[in-house]
BAFI-3210 file (N, C-alpha, C; in Angstrom, 3 decimals, decimal comma, padded with zeros to 6 digits):
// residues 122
n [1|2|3|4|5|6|7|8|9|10|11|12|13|14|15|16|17|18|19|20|21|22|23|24|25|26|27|28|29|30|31|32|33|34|35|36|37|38|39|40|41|42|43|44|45|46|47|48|49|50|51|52|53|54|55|56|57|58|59|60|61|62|63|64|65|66|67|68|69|70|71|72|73|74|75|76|77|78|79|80|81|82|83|84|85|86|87|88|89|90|91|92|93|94|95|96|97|98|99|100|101|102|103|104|105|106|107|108|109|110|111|112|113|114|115|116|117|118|119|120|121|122]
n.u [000,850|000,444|000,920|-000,337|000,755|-000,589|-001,190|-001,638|-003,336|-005,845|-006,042|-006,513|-009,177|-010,692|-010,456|-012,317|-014,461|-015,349|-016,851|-020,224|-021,510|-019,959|-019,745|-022,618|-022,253|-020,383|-022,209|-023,848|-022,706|-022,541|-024,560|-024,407|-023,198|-023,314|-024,812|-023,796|-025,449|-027,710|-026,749|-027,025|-029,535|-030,226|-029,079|-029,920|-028,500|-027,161|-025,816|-023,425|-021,867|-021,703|-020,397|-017,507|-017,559|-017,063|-014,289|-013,216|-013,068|-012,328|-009,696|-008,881|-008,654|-010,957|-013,302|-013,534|-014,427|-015,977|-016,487|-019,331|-020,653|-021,324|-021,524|-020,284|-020,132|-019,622|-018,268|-017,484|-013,591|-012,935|-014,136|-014,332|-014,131|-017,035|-017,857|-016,282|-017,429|-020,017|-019,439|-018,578|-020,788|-022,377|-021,283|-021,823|-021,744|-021,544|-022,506|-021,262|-023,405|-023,396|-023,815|-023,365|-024,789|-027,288|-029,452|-032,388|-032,274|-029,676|-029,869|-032,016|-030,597|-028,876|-030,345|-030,934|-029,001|-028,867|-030,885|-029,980|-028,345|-027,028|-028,304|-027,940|-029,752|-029,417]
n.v [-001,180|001,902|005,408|008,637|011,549|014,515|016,592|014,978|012,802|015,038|015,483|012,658|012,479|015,297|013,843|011,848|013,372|014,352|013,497|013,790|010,929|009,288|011,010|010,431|007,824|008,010|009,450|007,640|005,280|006,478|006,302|004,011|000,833|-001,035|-002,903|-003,190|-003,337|-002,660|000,285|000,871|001,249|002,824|005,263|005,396|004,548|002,517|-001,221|-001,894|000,916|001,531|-000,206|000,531|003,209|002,393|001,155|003,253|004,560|002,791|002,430|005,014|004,583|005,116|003,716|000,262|-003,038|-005,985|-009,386|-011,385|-013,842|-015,007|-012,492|-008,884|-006,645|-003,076|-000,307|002,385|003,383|003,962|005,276|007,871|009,297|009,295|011,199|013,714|014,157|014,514|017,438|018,524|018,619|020,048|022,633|025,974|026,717|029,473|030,768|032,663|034,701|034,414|037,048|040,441|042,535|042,674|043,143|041,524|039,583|038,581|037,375|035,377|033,873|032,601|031,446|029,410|028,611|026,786|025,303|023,193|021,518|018,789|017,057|014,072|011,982|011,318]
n.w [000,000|-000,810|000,286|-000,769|-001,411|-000,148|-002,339|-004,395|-003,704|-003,413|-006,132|-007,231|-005,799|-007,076|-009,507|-009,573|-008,230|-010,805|-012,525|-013,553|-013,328|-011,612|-009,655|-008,354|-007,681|-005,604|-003,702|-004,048|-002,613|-000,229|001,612|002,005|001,918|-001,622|-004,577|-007,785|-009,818|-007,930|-007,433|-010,473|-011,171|-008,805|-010,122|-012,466|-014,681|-017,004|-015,843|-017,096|-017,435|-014,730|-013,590|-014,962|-014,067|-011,526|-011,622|-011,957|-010,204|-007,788|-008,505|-007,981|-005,848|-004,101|-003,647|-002,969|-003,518|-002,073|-002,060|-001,979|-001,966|-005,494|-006,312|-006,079|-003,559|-003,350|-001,159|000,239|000,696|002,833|006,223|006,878|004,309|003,536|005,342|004,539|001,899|003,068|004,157|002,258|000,176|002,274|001,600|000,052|-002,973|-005,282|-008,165|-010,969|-013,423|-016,805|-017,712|-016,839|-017,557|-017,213|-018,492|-020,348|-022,283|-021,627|-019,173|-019,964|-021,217|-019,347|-017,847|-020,018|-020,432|-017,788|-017,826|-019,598|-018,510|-017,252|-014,906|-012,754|-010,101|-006,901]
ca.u [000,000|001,176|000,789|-000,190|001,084|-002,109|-001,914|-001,633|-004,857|-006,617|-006,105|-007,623|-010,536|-011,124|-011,225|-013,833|-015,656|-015,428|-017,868|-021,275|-022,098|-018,887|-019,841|-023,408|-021,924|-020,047|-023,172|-024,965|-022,138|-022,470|-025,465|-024,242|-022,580|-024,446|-024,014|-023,431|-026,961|-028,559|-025,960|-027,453|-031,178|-030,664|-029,125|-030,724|-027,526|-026,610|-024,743|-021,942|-021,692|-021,430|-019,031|-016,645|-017,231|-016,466|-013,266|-011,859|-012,810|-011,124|-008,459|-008,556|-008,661|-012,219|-014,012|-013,586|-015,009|-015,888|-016,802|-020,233|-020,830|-021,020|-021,430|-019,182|-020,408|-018,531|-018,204|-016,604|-012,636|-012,581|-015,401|-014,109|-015,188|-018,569|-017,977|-015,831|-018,553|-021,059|-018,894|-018,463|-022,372|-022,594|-020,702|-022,497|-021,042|-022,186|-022,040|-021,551|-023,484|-022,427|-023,543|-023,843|-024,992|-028,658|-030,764|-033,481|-031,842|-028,784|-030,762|-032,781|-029,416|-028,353|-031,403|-031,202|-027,947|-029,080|-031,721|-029,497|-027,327|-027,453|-028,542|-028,194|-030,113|-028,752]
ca.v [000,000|003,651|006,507|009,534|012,982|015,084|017,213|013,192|011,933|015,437|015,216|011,526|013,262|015,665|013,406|011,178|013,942|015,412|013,142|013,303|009,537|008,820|011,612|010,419|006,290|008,338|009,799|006,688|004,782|007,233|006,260|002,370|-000,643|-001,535|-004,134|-002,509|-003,436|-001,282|001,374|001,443|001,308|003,934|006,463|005,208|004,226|000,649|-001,793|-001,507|002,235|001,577|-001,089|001,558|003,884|001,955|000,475|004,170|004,805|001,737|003,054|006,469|004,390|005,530|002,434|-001,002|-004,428|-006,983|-009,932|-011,737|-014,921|-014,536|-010,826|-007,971|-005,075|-001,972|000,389|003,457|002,579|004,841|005,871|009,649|010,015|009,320|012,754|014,782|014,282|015,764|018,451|018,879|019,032|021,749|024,339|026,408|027,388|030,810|030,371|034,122|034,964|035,146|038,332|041,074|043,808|043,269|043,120|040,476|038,331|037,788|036,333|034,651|032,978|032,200|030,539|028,486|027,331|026,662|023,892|022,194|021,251|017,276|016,493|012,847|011,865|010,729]
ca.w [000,000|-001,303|001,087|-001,362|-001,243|-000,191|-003,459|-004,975|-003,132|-003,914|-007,693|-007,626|-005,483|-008,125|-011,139|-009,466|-008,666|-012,110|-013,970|-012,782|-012,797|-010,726|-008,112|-008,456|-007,242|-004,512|-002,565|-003,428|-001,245|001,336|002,220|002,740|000,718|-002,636|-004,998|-009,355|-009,860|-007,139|-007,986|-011,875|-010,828|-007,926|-010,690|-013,545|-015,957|-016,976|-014,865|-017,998|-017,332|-013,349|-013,521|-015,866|-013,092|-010,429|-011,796|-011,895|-008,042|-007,318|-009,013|-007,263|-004,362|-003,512|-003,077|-002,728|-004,115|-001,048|-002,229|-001,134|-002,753|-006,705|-006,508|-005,185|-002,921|-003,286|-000,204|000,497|001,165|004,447|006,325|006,492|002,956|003,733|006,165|003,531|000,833|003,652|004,365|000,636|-000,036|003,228|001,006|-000,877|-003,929|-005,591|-009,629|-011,540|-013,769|-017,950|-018,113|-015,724|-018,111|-016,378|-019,556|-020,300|-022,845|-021,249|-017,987|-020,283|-022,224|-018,874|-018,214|-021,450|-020,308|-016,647|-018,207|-020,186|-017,460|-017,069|-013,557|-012,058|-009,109|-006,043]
c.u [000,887|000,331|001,169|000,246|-000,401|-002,362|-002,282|-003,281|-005,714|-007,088|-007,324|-008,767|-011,394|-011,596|-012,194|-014,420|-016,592|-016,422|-019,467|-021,661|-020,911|-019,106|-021,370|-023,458|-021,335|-020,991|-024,175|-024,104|-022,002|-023,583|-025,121|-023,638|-023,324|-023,596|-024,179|-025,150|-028,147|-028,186|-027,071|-028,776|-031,236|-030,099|-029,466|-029,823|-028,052|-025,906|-023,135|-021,094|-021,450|-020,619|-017,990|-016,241|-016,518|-014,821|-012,341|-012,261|-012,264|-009,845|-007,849|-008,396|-009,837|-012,862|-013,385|-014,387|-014,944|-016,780|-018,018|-020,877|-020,741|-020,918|-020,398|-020,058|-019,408|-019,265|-017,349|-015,163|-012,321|-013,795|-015,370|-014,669|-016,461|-018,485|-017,701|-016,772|-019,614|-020,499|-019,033|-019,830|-022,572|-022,030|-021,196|-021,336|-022,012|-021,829|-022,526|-022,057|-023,028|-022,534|-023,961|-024,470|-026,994|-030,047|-031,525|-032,718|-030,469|-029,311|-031,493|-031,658|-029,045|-029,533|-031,314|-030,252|-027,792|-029,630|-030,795|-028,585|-027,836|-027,552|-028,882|-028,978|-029,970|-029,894]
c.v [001,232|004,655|007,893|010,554|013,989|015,643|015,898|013,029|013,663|015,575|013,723|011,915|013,860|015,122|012,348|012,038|014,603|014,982|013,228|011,912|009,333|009,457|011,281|008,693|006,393|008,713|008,775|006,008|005,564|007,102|004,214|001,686|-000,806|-002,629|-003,037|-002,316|-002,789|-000,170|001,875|001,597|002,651|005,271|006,498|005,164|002,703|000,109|-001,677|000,074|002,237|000,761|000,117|002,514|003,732|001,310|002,004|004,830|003,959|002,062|004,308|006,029|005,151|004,553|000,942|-001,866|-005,410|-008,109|-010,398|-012,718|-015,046|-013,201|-009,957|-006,472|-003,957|-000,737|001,609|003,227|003,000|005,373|007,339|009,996|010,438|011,287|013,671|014,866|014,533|016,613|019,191|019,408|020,416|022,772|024,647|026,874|028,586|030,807|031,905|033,949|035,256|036,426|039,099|042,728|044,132|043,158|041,546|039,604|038,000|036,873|035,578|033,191|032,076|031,194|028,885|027,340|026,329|024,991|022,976|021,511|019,679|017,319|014,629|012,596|011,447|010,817]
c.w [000,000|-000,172|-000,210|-000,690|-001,218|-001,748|-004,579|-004,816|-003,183|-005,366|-007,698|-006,865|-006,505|-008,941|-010,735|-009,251|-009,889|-013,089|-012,748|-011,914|-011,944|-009,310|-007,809|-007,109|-005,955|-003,401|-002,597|-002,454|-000,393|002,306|002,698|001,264|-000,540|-003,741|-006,721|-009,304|-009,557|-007,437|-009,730|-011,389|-010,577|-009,052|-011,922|-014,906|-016,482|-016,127|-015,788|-017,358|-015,618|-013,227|-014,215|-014,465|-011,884|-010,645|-011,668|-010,395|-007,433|-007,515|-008,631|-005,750|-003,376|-002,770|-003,183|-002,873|-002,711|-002,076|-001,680|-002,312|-004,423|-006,938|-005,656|-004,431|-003,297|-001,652|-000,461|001,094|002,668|004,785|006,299|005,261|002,751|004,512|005,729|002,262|001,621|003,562|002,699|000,135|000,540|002,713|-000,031|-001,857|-004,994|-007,143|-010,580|-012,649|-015,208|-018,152|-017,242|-015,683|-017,570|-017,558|-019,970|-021,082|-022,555|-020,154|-019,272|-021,011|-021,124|-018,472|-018,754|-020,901|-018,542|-016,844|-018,549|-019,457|-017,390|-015,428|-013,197|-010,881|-008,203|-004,907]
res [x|x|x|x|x|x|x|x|x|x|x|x|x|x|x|x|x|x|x|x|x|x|x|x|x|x|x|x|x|x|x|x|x|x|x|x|x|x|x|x|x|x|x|x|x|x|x|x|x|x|x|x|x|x|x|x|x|x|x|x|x|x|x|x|x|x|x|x|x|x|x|x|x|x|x|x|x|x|x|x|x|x|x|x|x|x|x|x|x|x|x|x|x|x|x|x|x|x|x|x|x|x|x|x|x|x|x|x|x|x|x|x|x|x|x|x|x|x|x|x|x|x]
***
C-alpha cells in the first residue's frame, strides 16, 4: 500500500468527482454498501456504465469491491469520505453569472444554459 502525497490523493478526489455519474456512485455509497446493480437502478444508468465507473474509483482508491458470494459489494474505502462528501455538499457554492450587463436576454441565455445542465439523481 502507497501513502499519497495530499496534493496526490486530492487530484484523484477531483477526477472522481469530475464526472457526474462517478460523483453520483459516490453519494450513493455514502449512504451504505451496494451491490453494481442497485448502484445502476438507484441512478438510472446501466450496470456496464457503473461497472466503468467503479473500476476508476477503485483506481482512485475511492471504493472497494468486497466480495459476497457470486457478486461484489462496493463500499466506500474509508469511512471519512462518507464525512468529507457531507462536508463537501454543506458548502455552498455561488455560480456568476455570464452576463452582468442586467438586460433580459442575457438572464434569459443564462437561463437556457441553466436547463441544459445534465442532472443525475442521487
Amino acid at each position: 500500500m502507497r501513502i499519497l502525497s495530499p496534493v496526490a490523493a486530492m487530484s484523484r478526489f477531483g477526477k472522481a468527482l469530475a464526472d457526474p455519474t462517478r460523483a453520483a456512485v459516490l453519494l450513493q455509497l455514502q449512504q451504505g454498501p451496494a451491490v453494481p446493480s442497485e448502484l445502476a437502478a438507484r441512478i438510472g444508468v446501466s450496470r456496464q456504465i457503473v461497472f466503468n465507473h467503479l473500476a476508476c474509483l477503485r483506481d482512485c482508491g475511492l471504493v472497494v469491491g468486497v466480495p459476497v458470494g457470486r457478486n461484489v459489494r462496493y463500499e466506500l474505502s474509508d469511512p471519512k469520505l462518507a464525512h468529507a462528501l457531507e462536508d463537501l455538499l454543506g458548502t455552498i457554492l455561488t455560480v456568476e453569472p455570464v452576463c452582468r450587463c442586467g438586460t433580459p436576454e442575457c438572464a434569459a441565455e443564462a437561463l437556457a444554459d441553466d436547463a441544459t445542465t445534465q442532472e443525475i439523481p442521487v
